[in-house]
C-alpha positions as CSV (number, residue, x, y, z in Angstrom):
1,X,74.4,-50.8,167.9
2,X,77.5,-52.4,170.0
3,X,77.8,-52.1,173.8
4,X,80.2,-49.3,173.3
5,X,77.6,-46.7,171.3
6,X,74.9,-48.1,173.9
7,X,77.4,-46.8,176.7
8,X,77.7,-43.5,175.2
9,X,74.4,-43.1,174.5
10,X,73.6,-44.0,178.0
11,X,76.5,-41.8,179.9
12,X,77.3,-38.1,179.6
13,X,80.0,-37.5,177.3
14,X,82.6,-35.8,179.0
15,X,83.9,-32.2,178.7
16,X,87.4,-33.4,177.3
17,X,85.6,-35.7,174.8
18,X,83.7,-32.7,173.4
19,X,87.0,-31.0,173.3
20,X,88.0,-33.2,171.0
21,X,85.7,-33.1,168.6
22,X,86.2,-29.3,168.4
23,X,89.7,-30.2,167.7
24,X,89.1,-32.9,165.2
25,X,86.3,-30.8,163.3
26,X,89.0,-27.6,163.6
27,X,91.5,-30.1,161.7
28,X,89.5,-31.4,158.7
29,X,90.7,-29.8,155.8
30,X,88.4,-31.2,153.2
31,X,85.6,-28.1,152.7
32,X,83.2,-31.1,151.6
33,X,83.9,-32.6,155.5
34,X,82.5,-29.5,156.6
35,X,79.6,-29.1,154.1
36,X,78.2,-32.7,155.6
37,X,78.9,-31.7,159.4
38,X,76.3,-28.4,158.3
39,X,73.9,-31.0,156.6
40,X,73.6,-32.7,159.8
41,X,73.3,-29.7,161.9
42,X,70.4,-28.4,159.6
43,X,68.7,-32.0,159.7
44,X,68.9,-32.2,163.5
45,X,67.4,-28.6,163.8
46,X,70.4,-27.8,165.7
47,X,70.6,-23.9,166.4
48,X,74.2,-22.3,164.7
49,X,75.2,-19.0,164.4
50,X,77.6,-17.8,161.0
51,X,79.7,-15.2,160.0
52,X,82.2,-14.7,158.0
53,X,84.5,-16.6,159.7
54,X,82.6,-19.6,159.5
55,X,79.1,-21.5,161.0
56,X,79.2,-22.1,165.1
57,X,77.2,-24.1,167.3
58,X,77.2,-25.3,170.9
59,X,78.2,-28.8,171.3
60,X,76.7,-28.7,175.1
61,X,73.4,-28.4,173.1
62,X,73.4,-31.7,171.2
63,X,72.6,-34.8,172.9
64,X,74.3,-37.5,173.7
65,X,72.9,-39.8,170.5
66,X,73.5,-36.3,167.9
67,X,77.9,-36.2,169.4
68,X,77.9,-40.0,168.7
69,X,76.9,-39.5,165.1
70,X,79.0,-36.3,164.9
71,X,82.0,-38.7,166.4
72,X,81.4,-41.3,164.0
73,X,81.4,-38.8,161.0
74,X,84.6,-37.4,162.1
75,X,85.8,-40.9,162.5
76,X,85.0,-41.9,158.9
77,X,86.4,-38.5,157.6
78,X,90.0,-39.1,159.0
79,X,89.4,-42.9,157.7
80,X,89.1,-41.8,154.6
81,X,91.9,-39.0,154.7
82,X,94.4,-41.6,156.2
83,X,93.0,-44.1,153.4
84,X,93.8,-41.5,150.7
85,X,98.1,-40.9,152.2
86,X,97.9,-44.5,151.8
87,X,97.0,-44.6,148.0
88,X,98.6,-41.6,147.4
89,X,102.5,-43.0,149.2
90,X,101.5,-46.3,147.4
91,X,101.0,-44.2,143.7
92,X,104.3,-42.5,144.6
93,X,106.3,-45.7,145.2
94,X,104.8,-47.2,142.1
95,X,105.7,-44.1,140.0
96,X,109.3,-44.1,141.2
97,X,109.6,-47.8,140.3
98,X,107.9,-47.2,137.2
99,X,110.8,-44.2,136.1
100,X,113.4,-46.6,137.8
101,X,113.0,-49.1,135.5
102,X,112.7,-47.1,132.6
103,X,116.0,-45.3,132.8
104,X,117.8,-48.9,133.4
């Protein structure tokens, strides 16, 4: 672990961090994202609530070491989504070259 996750795993994570992640899990829009954010509630014995609207739970309830790993999940999640614009823009560029060419 770096100094930064030892800081946050010795502080209180603030209201407006939590906020955040509320935000950042209400933006994913992979429904795999969301299948491995339940996976780690279940491990962690976390308590949820569902309906048919979705699965809730309190993020005041986990601690400080369960919102770092939730952070870093959500971290490597938008990683990956940004990664994946990237490939895609980069596929679309190549494809318009690609047809370019051809019709010269």
């Amino acid at each position: 672990m770096n100094n930064i996750e030892l800081n946050i795993l010795e502080s209180t994570i603030t209201i407006t961090t939590k906020k955040n992640i509320q935000k950042n899990i209400e933006q994913l829009k992979n429904k795999n994202y969301y299948k491995q954010i339940f996976q780690f509630i279940l491990s962690q014995k976390i308590n949820y609530s569902e309906n048919s609207n979705g699965v809730f739970f309190n993020l005041n309830l986990l601690t400080n070491a369960q919102l770092s790993i939730l952070m870093n999940m959500i971290e490597s999640f938008q990683t990956t989504e940004l990664t994946k614009k990237n490939i895609e823009s980069e596929l679309d560029i190549t494809y318009n070259q690609y047809i370019t060419d051809i019709q010269k």
